[in-house]
C-alpha positions as CSV (number, residue, x, y, z in Angstrom):
1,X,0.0,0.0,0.0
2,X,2.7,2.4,0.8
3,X,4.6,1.5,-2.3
4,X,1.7,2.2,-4.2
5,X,1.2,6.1,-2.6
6,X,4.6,6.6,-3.6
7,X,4.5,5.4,-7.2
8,X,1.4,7.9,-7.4
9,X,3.6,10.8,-5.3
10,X,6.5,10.2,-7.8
11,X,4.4,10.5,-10.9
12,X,2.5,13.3,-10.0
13,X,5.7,15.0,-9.1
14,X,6.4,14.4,-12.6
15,X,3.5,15.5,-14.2
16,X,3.0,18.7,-12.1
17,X,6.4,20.3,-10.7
18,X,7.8,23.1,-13.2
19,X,9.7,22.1,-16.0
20,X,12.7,24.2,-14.2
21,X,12.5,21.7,-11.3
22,X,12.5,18.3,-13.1
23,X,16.0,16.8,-12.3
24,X,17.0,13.1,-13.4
25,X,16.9,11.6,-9.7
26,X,14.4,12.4,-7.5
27,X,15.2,13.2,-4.1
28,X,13.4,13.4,-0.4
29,X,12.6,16.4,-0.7
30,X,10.8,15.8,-3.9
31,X,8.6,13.2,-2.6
32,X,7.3,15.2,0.3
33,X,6.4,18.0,-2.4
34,X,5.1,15.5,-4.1
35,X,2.8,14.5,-0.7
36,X,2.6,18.3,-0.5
37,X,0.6,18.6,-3.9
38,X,-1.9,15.4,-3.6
39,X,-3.1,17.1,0.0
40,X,-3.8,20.7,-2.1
41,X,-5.3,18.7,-4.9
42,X,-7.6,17.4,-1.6
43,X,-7.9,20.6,-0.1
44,X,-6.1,19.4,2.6
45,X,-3.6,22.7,3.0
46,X,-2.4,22.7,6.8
47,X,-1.2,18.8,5.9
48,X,0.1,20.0,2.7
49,X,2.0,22.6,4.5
50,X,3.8,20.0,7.0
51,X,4.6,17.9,4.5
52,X,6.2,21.2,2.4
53,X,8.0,22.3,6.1
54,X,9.7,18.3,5.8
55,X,10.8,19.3,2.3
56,X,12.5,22.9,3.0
57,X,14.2,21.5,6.5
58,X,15.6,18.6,4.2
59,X,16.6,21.0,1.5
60,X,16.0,24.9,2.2
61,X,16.4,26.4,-1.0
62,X,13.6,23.8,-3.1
63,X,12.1,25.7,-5.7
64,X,8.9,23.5,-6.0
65,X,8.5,23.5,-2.0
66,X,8.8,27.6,-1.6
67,X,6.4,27.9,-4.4
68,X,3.7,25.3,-2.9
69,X,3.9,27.0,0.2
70,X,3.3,30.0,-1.2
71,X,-0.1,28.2,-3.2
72,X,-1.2,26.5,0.2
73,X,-0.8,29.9,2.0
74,X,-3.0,31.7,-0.4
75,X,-5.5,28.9,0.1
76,X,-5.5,29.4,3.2
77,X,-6.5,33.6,3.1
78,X,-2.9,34.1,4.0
79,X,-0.8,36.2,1.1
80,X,1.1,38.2,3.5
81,X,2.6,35.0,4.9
82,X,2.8,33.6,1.6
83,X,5.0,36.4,-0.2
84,X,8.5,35.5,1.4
85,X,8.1,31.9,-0.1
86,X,7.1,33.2,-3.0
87,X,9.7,35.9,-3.0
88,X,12.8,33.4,-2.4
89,X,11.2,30.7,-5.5
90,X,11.3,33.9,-7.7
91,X,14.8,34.6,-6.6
92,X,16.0,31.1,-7.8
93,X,13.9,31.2,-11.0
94,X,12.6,35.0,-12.0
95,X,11.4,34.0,-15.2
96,X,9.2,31.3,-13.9
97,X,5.8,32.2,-14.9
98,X,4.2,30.4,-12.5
99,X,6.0,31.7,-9.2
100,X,5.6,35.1,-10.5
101,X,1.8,35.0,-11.5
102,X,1.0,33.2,-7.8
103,X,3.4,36.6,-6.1
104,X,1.3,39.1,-8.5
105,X,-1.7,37.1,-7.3
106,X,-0.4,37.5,-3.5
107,X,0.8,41.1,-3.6
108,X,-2.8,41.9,-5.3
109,X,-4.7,40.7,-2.3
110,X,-2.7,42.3,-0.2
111,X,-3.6,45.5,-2.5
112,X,0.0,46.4,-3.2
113,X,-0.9,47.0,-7.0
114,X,2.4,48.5,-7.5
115,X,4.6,45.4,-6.6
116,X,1.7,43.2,-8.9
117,X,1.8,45.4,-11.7
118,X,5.1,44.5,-12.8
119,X,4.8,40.9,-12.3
120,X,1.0,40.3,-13.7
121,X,2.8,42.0,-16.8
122,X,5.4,40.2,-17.1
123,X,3.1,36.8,-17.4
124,X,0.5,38.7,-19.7
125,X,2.8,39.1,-22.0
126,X,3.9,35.7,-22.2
127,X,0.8,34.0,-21.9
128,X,-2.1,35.9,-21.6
129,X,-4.8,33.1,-21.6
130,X,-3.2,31.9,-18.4
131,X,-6.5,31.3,-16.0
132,X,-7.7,34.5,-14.1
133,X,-5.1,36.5,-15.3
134,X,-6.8,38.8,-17.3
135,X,-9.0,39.6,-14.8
136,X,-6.0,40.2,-12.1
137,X,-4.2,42.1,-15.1
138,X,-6.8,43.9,-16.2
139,X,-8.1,45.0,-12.8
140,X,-4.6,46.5,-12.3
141,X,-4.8,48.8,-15.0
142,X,-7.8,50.1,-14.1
143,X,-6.6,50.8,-10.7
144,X,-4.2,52.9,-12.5
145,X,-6.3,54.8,-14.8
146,X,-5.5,52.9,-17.6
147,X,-9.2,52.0,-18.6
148,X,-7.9,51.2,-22.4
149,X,-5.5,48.9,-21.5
150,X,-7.7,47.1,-18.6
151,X,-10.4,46.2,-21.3
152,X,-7.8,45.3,-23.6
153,X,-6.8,42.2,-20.5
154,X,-10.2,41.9,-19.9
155,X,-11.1,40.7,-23.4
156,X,-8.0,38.9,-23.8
157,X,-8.0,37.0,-20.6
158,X,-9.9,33.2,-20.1
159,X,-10.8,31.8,-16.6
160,X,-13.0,28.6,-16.0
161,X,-14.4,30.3,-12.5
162,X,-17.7,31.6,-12.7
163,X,-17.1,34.3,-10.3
164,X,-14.1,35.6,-12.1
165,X,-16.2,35.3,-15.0
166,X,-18.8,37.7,-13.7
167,X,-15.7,40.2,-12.5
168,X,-14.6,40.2,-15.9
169,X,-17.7,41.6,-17.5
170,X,-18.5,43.6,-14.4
171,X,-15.1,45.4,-14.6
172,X,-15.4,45.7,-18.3
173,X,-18.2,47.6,-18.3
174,X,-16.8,50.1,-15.5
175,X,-13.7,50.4,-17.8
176,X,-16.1,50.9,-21.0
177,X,-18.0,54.0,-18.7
178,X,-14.6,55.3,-18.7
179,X,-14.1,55.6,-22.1
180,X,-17.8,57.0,-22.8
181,X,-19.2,54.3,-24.0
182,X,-22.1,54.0,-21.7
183,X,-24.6,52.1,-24.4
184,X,-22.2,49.0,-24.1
185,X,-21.0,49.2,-20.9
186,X,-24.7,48.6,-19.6
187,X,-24.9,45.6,-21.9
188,X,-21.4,44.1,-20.2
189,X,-23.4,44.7,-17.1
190,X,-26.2,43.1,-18.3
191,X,-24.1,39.7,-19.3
192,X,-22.8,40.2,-16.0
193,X,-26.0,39.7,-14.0
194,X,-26.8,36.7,-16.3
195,X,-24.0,34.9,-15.6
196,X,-24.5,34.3,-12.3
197,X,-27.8,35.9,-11.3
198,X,-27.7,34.9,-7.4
199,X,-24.2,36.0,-6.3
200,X,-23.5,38.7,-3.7
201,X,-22.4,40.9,-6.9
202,X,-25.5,40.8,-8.7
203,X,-26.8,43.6,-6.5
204,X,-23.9,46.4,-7.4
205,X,-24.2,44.8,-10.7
206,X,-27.5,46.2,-10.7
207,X,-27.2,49.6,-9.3
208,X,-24.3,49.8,-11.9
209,X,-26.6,49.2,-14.6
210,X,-28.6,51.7,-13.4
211,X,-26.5,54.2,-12.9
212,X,-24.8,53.6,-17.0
213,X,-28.3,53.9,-18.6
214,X,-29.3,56.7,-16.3
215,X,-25.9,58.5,-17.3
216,X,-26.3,58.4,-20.9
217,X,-29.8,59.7,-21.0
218,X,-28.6,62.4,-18.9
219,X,-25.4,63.2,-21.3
220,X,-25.0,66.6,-22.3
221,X,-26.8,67.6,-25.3
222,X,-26.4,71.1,-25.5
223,X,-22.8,72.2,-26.2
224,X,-21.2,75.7,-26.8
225,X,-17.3,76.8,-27.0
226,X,-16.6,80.6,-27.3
227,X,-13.0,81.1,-27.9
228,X,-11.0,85.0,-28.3
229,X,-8.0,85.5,-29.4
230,X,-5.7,88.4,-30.4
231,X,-2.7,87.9,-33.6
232,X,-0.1,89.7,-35.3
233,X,0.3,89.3,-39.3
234,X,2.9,90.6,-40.8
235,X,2.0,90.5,-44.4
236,X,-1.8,90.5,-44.9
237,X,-1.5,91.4,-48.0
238,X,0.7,89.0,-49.4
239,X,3.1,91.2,-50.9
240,X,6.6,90.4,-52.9
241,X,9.6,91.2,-51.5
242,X,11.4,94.6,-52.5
243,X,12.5,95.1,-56.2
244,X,16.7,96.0,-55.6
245,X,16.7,97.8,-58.5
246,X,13.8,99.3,-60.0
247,X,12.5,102.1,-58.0
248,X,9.1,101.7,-59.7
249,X,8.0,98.1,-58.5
250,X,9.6,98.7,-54.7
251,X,7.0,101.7,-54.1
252,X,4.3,99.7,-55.7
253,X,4.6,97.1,-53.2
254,X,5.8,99.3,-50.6
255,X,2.0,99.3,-49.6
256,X,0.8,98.9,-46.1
257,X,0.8,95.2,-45.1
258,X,1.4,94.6,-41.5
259,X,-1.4,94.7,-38.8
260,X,-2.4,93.7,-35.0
261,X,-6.1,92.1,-34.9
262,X,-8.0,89.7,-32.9
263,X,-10.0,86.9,-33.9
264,X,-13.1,85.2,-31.9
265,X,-15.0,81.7,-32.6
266,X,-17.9,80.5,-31.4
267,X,-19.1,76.5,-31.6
268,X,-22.7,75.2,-30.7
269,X,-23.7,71.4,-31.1
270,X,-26.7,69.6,-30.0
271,X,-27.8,66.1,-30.5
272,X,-31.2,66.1,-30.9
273,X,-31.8,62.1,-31.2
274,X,-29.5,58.9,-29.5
275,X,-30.7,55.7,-30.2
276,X,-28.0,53.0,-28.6
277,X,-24.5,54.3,-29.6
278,X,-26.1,56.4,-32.0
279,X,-25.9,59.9,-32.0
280,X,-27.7,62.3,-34.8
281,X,-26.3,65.8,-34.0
282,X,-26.4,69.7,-35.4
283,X,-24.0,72.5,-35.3
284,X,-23.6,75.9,-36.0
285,X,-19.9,77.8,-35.7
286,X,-18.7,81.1,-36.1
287,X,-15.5,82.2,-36.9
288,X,-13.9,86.1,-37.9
289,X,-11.0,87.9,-37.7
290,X,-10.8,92.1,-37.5
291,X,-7.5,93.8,-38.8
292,X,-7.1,96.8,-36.9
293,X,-5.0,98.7,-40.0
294,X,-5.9,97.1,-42.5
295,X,-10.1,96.4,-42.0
296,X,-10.7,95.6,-45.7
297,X,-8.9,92.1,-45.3
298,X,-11.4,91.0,-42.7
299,X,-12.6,87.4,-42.6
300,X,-16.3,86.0,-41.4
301,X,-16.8,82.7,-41.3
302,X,-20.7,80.9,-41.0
303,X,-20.8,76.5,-41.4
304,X,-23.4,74.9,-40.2
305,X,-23.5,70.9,-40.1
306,X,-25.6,67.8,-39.8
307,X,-24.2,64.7,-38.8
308,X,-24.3,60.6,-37.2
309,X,-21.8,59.2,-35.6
310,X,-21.5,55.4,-33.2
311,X,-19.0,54.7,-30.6
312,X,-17.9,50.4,-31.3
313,X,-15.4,48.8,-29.9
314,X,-12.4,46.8,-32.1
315,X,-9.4,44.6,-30.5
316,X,-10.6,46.8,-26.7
317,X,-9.9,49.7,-28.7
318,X,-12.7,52.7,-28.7
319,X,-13.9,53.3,-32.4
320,X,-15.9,56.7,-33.6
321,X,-17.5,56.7,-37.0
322,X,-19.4,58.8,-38.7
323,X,-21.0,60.9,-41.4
324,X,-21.6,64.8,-41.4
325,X,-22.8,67.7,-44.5
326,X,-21.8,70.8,-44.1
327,X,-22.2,74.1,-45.7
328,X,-20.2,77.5,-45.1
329,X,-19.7,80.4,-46.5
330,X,-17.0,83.0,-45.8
331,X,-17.0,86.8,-45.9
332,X,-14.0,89.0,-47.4
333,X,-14.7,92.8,-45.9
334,X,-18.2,92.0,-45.4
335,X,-18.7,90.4,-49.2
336,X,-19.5,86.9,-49.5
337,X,-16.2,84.9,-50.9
338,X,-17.1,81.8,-51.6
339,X,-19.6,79.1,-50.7
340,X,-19.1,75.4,-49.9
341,X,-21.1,72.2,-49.6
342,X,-18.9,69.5,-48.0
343,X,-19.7,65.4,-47.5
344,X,-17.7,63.8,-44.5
345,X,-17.1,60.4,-43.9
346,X,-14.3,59.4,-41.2
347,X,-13.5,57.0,-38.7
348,X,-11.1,57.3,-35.8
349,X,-9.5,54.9,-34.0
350,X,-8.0,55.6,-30.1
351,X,-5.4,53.4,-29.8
352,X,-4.0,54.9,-26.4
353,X,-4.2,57.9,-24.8
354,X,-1.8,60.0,-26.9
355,X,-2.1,57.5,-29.8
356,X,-5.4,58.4,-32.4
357,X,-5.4,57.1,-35.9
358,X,-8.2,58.7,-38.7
359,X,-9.4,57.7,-42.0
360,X,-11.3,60.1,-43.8
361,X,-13.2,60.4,-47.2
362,X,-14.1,64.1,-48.2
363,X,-15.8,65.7,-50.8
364,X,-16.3,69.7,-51.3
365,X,-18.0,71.7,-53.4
366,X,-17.1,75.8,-53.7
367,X,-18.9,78.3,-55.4
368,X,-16.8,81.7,-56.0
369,X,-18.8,85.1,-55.8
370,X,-17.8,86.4,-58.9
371,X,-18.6,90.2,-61.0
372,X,-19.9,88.5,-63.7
373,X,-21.6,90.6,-67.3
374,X,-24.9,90.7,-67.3
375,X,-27.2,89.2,-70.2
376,X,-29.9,91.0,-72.0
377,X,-31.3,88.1,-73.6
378,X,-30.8,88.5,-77.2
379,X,-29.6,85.8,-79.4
380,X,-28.1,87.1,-82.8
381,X,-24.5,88.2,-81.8
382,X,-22.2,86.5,-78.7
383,X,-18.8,89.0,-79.1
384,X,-16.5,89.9,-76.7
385,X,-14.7,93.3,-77.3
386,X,-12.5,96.1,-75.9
387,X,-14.5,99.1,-75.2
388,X,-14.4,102.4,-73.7
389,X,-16.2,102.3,-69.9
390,X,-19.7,103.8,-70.2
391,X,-20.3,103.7,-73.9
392,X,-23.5,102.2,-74.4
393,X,-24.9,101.7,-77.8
394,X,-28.7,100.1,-78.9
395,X,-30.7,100.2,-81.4
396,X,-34.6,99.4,-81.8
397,X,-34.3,95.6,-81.6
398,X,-31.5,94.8,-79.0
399,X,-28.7,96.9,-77.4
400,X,-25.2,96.0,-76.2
401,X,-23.9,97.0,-72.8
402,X,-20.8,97.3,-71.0
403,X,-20.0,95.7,-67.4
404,X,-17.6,97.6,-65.5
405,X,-16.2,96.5,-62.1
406,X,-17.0,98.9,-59.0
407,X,-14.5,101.6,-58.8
408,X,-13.1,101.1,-62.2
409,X,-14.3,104.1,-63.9
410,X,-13.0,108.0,-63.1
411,X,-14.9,111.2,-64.4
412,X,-12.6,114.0,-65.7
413,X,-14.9,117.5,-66.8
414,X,-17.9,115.6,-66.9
415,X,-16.4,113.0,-69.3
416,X,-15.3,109.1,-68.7
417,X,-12.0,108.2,-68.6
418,X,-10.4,105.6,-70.9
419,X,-9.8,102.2,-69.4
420,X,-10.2,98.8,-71.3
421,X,-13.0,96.5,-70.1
422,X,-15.0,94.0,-71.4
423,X,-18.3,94.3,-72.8
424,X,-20.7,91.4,-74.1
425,X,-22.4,92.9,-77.3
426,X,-25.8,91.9,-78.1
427,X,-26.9,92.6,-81.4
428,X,-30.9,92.8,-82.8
429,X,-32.6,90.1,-84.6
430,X,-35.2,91.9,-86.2
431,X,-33.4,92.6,-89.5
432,X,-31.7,95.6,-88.6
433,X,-27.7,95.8,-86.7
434,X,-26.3,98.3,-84.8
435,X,-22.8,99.1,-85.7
436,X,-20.5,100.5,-82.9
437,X,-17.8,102.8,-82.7
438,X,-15.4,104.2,-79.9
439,X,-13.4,107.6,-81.0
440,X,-10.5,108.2,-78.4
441,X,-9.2,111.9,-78.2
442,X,-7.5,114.1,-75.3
443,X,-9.2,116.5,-73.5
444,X,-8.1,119.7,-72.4
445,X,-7.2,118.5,-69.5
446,X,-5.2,115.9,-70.7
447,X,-6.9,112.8,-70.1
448,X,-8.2,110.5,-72.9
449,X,-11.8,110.5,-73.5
450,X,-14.1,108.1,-75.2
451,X,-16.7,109.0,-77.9
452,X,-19.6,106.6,-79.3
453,X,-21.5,106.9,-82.3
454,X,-24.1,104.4,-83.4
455,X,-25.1,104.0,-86.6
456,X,-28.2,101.0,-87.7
457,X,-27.7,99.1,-91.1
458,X,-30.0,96.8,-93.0
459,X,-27.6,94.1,-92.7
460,X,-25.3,91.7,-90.3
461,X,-24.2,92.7,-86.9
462,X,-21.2,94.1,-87.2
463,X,-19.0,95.4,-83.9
464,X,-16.6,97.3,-83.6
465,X,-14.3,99.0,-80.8
């Protein structure tokens, strides 16, 4: 009978010591280990822990008996007493996963997260399906305001224990409050609770629940940003350097282009509608700039916006996608610019806290205000000619018309002073043509003047400048 215990003793030895400890002749001490881990396999820990005491008086320093101890103590509700064990196995083997995942599991009773940090990492990243350590892991990380990285352990982890099970999910969804996402942190809740409906954390688990769904109907809906700001531009006018050598062009752009000004921006969003981790939201922003020298370069900015976005999750890393139109237009000294119409499609990925990656697909539409000529509606003649400013010619079935930009004309004694422009010449189409001509001459007081004559014919449209 006792030769068949110890067959059973040395085999089991075999099949569960750590590889490090295997040696090619067993010794006492090995056999009372061996005792040792038959008597933990029973739940029998204060036997276990004589038979481990035999082993360590017979040989101190045995890497299998400080690390059973160690086990047996923690079974036991005892980590504090189990750490030096631990701490002396570790010594003879620190790259032992096993001793140093039972001292991370020891120091975090004892709630000395920084001394199980280090070692819970360490194992993690060798084996991260190890059971309960990605609960212990991610738990850890949480404690230290890492919520990204504590769902990341918490999804990778396994563990066949119910209750850990339950922790898992209930500590995933406090992590996923963290990051915002308050629609799917409730649901982790929820799995939570049906895991095990009738343990002591099913309660919490509740209020928690609660608490997440309460939270994100109460989620700001209104939001506004007002931002002033004051700047120095130093060219506003974009202006070339200085011309070394001809006087003409430097005091052409020796023009005034350097100004103080201040700037102010307004935001206001609102999402009107949130269905799950959908969000339909509005905006309006305002954005201009005032110039104090040079006022005519002054900018106004109006976009408003339309949008849907939804918070996911991928590899326990938060995920923001979305779609949004907008339309703005923008002011030059009071004057509308240019209009756009913009189509937004992005997604953005938070990898860590100072780590974001963004994929976006844009398309944008602008209209320029432009001066353009205006059109008189007739049909017979589309010419494009060099005229003098304010000549206007017609005749009884169309007339042609010049379009000159604000400020570009100059009187001089009541007459109009040369300057080329372009003019869009409509002739008639009821069988008569208007024929123009432009006479430039000098006036007394020295400026050129221009002179029309019209003259109808019977025949083609015919113009001429």
């Amino acid at each position: 009978m006792r030769c068949g215990r110890l067959g059973a003793v040395v085999l089991l030895v075999l099949l569960l010591l750590p590889a490090t400890a295997l040696s090619f002749q067993l010794t006492e001490a090995d056999v009372f280990v061996g005792e040792a881990v038959l008597a933990i396999a029973d739940k029998r820990y204060e036997e276990a822990l004589a038979s481990l005491e035999k082993a360590l008086a017979a040989e101190p320093d045995h890497v299998e008996a400080l690390y059973y101890t160690g086990v047996a103590r923690m079974a036991l509700r005892e980590p504090a007493v189990a750490i030096p064990a631990l701490e002396r196995a570790r010594a003879k083997v620190p790259r032992d996963t096993a001793v140093a995942f039972q001292l991370g599991v020891a120091y975090f009773a004892t709630e000395d997260y920084d001394r199980a940090a280090p070692l819970l990492e360490q194992v993690f990243a060798t084996d991260p399906t190890l059971d309960g350590l990605g609960y212990y892991t991610g738990y850890v990380r949480y404690q230290r305001g890492d919520a990204q990285g504590a769902l990341r352990a918490f999804r990778a982890g396994r563990t066949s224990d119910p209750d850990f099970a339950q922790l898992t999910r209930f500590y995933s969804g406090l992590a996923l409050a963290a990051l915002g996402m308050h629609g799917q942190a409730s649901a982790e809740v929820e799995q939570a609770l049906r895991l095990s409906p009738g343990s002591p954390l099913s309660g919490p688990a509740e209020r928690l629940r609660d608490v997440l769904v309460s939270a994100r109907d109460r989620d700001q809906r209104f939001r506004a940003e007002a931002r002033l700001g004051f700047f120095y531009d130093d060219n506003v006018v974009v202006r070339p350097d200085q011309h070394a050598s001809d006087l003409l062009v430097g005091d052409l752009r020796a023009a005034k282009h350097e100004t103080f000004g201040e700037l102010f921006s307004l935001r206001l969003e609102y999402d009107w509608l949130r269905l799950g981790d959908w969000t339909f939201n509005v905006s309006y922003s305002f954005f201009t700039t005032y110039n104090n020298e040079l006022p005519s370069f002054n900018l106004i900015d109006h976009t408003a916006a339309v949008g849907i976005s939804r918070r996911d999750v991928v590899a326990a890393m938060p995920l923001i996608s979305g779609w949004q139109f907008s339309w703005d237009v923008l002011l030059l000294d009071s004057r509308e610019f240019v209009q756009r119409f913009g189509t937004l499609f992005y997604a953005t990925l938070i990898e860590s806290e100072r780590h974001v990656t963004t994929a976006f697909l844009r398309n944008e539409v602008k209209e320029y205000t432009e001066t353009r000529p205006r059109s008189t509606g007739c049909s017979a003649c589309s010419t494009w000619c060099v005229s003098g400013t304010g000549v206007t010619t017609s005749s009884s079935a169309g007339r042609a018309t010049s379009t000159t930009p604000a400020g570009a004309i100059t009187t001089t004694s009541g007459t109009s002073s040369w300057r080329a422009s372009r003019r869009r010449c409509r002739g008639g189409t009821s069988g008569s043509s208007t024929t123009s001509r432009c006479t430039t001459g000098t006036t007394a007081s020295g400026t050129s003047s221009c002179r029309s004559t019209t003259q109808t014919r019977a025949s083609a449209t015919t113009t001429r400048c």
